[in-house]
Structure formats: structure tokens, C-alpha cells
N, C-alpha and C positions, 0 to 999 in steps of 0.2 A: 275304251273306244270313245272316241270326241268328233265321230262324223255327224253332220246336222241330221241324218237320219234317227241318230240312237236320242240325240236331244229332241226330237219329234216326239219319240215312242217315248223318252220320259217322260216330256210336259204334259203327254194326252194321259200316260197314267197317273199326275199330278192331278189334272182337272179331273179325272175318276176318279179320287178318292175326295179331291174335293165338293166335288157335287154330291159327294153320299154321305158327307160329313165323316170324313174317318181324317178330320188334321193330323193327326198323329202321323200317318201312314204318306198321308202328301208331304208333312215338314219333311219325314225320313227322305224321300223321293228327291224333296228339291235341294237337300245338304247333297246326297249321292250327284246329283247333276251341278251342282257350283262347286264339287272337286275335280269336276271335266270340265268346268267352264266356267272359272273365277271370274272372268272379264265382260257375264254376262249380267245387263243391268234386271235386264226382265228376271232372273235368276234370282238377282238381291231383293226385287221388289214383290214376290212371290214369297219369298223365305220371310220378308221382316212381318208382312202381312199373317203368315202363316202362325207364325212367335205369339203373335198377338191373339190369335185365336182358341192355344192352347190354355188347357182348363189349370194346370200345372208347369207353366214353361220352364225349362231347364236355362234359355237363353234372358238376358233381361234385358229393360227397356232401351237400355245404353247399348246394349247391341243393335237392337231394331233401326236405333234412328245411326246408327254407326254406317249400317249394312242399306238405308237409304241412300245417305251421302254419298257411300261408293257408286250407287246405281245414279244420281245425279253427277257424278264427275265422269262416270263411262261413258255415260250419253247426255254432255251438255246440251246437245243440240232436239232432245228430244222431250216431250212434256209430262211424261209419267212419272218419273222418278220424282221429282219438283215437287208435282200434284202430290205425290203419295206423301213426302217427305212435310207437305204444309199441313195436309192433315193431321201427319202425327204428332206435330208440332202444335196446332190447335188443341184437341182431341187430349194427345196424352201430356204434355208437358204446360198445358194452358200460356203459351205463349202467342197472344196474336200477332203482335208487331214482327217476330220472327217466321210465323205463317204466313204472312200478306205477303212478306217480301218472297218466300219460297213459291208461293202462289202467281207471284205475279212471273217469276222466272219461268214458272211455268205454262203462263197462260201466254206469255210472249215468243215460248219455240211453239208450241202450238199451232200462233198465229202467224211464225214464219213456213211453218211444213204444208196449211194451208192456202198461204198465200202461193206456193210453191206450185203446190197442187192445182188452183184455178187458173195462173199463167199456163202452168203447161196445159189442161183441158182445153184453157182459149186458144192456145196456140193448135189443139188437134181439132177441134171445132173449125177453124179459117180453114183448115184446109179437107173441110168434110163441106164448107162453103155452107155452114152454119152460123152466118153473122149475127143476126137477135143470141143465138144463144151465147158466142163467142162474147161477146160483149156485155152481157149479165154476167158473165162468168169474170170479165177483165172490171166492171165497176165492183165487183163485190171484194174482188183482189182490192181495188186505190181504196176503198173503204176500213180494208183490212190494214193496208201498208199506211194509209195515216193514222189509221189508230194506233199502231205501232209506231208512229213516229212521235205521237202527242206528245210526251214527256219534254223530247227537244224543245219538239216548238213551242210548247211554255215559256221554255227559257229564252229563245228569240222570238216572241209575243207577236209582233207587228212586222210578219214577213208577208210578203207579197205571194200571192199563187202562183205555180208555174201553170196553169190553166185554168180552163172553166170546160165543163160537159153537163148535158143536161142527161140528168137517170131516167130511169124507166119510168118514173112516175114524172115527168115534165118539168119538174125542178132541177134548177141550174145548180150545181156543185163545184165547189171550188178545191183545189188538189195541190200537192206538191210534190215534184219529184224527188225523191232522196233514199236515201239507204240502198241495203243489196239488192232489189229489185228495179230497181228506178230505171236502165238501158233494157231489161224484157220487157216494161210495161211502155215506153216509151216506142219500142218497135210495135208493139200490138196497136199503139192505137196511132201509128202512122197508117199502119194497114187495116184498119177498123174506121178509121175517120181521119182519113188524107187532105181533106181542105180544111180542118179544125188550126185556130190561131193557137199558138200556143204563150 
């Protein structure tokens, strides 16, 4: 059976046997549930973690970091698999230069799913007619989307801002509109600060 119910009932007997220390008993658990649900990454990330914790693995390390990658290619867009995948890279294969960069894939969907997240709260906020907060919620977004953008604009060093706003603490900040957020953040702060030059 592969309804999200029976995966429910598995992963909470997963995490019972994980909290009581019985890996054995979880590894068993979560092979039985990635034969119902190959294409789940939380599933691989769960099992390579699990590998690693028996006292005798049957499985070896070349599976572990095998059965990451699958869980970073299911879900590119999301920061666990990445995160988990840099670790093990760190940790067991002492490769940094090959961690940093898994690290840093993962610290960047990350800070796209949160960027994601405080547009949309600012946008439920303006119409709960919660402006201070809608607008901590939309600076902390441009803070996030330039830091997300910094790489580029290393490369084009001596670009011009596409504005200026002063944050919470009275200091003026300078921004740039770009990447996949740039028309949500752009409508927010027509409607957050309507006479703003841009």
C-alpha cells in the first residue's frame, strides 16, 4: 500500500524506534518504506543517516553517499539532502572543497524557500493591515535575496542599486532587484512605500 497515510504510520514507527535507539529496527523500517517510495528524498536521507549509525552496516559508505545524491537530485529545490550530503562529505570522506560546495547548494534553496516564505507572510500581513510587520518581514526577504544574489554581483562589481530604503534600525540600505523574486518584492513595496524613488 503507497497511500501518504501508511507512509505516515511508517516514518512515526521509524522515529519510535529511533528515539529508543533500536537503528536496526528503523534501518529495517525505512528499506520497507523506500520500496513504496523510491522517489522519496526524505526516505534516502533517513536510510543513509541510518547506515551510518549501525554498529555492523551491511550497506557501505558508497551507498550512503550514493543514496544522498539521489535525495539531492529528487528534491533540487530543497536544502536537506545538500545539507546532509555536505556533511558526509566533510565527516566521512574528509573532502572540504567538495562539502562547501554541497553546502553552499544547500544553504541557497534554503534561502530561496525562506525568501519564499516571508513574501508570502508580507503579502498575508498587508492585508491583515499589518504594515510594521509586513515590512520587516519584506526587508528581511531583500536582505535574503541580495545575499542570494552576491555571487553575481561580484562578477558585475560596480552596479548601481535599483533603490535605497531605510530598515528598521534608521539606516539607509541600498538593494537590487534581480532574480526569481524581484516582481513579488517589487509589488510589495509599491504597496508598503508608494511614494519611494526607485
Amino acid at each position: 500500500m503507497t497511500s501518504t497515510r501508511s507512509l505516515n504510520q511508517g516514518l512515526a514507527k521509524v522515529s519510535h524506534h529511533w528515539r529508543d535507539h533500536k537503528y536496526d529496527l528503523a534501518l529495517a523500517a525505512v528499506d520497507e518504506l523506500r520500496r513504496s517510495w523510491p522517489g522519496n528524498a526524505r526516505l534516502h536521507i533517513l536510510w543513509a543517516s541510518l547506515v551510518q549509525l549501525q554498529d555492523h552496516p551491511s550497506d557501505s559508505l558508497e551507498d550512503v553517499k550514493r543514496a544522498l545524491q539521489r535525495a539531492v537530485e529528487l528534491e533540487k529545490d530543497a536544502p536537506a539532502g545538500a545539507i546532509e550530503l555536505g556533511h558526509f562529505l566533510d565527516a566521512v570522506e574528509d573532502d572540504p572543497e567538495a562539502a562547501c560546495k554541497a553546502f553552499s547548494e544547500g544553504i541557497s534553496a534554503g534561502r530561496r524557500l525562506l525568501i519564499d516564505g516571508l513574501l508570502g507572510q508580507a503579502r498575508a500581513l498587508l492585508q491583515l493591515e499589518k504594515r510594521d510587520e509586513a515590512l520587516q518581514c519584506l526587508m528581511e526577504a531583500l536582505y535574503l535575496a541580495n545575499a542570494d544574489l552576491s555571487t553575481e554581483r561580484s562578477k558585475a562589481a560596480n552596479e548601481n542599486p535599483d533603490f535605497l530604503i531605510r530598515d528598521p534600525t534608521g539606516r539607509m540600505q541600498a538593494f537590487q532587484l534581480k532574480g526569481p523574486f524581484a516582481m513579488r518584492i517589487e509589488d510589495l513595496l509599491e504597496e508598503l512605500l508608494p511614494k519611494r524613488s526607485a
